[in-house]
C-alpha positions in Angstrom: 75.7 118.1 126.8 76.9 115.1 124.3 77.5 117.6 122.1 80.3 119.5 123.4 83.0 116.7 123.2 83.1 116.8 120.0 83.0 120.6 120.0 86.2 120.5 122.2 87.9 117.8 119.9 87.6 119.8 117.1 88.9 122.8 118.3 92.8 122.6 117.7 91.9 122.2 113.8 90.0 125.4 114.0 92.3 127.2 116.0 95.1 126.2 113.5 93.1 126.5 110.4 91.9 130.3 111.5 95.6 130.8 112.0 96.5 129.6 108.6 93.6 131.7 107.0 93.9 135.0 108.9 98.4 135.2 108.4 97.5 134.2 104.8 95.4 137.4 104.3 97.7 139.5 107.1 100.4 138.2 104.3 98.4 139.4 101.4 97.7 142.9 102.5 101.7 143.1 103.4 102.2 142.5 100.2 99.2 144.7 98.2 100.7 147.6 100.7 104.5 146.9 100.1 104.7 146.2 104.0 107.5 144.2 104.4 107.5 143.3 108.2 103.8 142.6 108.2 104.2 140.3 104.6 106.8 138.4 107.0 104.7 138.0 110.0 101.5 137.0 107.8 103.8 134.7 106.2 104.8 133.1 109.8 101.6 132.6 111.3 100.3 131.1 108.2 102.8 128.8 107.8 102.4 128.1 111.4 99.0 127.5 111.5 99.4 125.1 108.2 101.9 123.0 109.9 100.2 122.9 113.3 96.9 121.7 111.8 98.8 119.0 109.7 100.9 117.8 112.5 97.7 117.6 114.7 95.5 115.9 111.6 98.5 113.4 111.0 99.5 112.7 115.0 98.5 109.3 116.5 95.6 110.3 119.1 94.2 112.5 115.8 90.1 111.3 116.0 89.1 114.1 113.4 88.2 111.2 111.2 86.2 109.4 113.6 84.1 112.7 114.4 83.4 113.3 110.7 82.0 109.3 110.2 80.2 109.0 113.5 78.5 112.3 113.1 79.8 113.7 115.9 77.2 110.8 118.0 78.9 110.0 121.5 76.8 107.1 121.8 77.3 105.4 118.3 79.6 102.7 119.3 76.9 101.6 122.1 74.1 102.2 119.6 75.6 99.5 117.2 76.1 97.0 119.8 72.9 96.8 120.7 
């Protein structure tokens, strides 16, 4: 159950990295295939998943960092304290 939280806080970065990743390669077969509309669309999403995962990694109430150095423990704080 504790480790769901952080499951949950970390899914905005995924969902914007996976957007960056997957209009990067829609982007790239637009261009291999000389499709213009689907190089623009790849080209979109990507950039909207790069700028939504920045603006989410760089926001105030971003705790990304604190997931990564805790481990992902719920209970590290109270752990220390003791």
């Amino acid at each position: 159950m504790r480790m769901i939280l952080p499951i949950v806080i970390a899914a905005p970065y995924v969902i914007a990295l996976f957007l960056a990743i997957a209009g990067a390669f829609v982007a790239l077969i637009g261009a291999i295939g000389g499709f213009a509309d689907l190089l623009r669309i790849g080209g979109v999403v990507s950039g909207f998943g790069a700028l939504a995962f920045f603006v989410i990694l760089l926001s105030p109430w971003s705790n990304l960092a604190d997931i990564l150095v805790r481990g992902g423990s719920a209970n590290n704080g109270q752990e220390r304290g003791k």
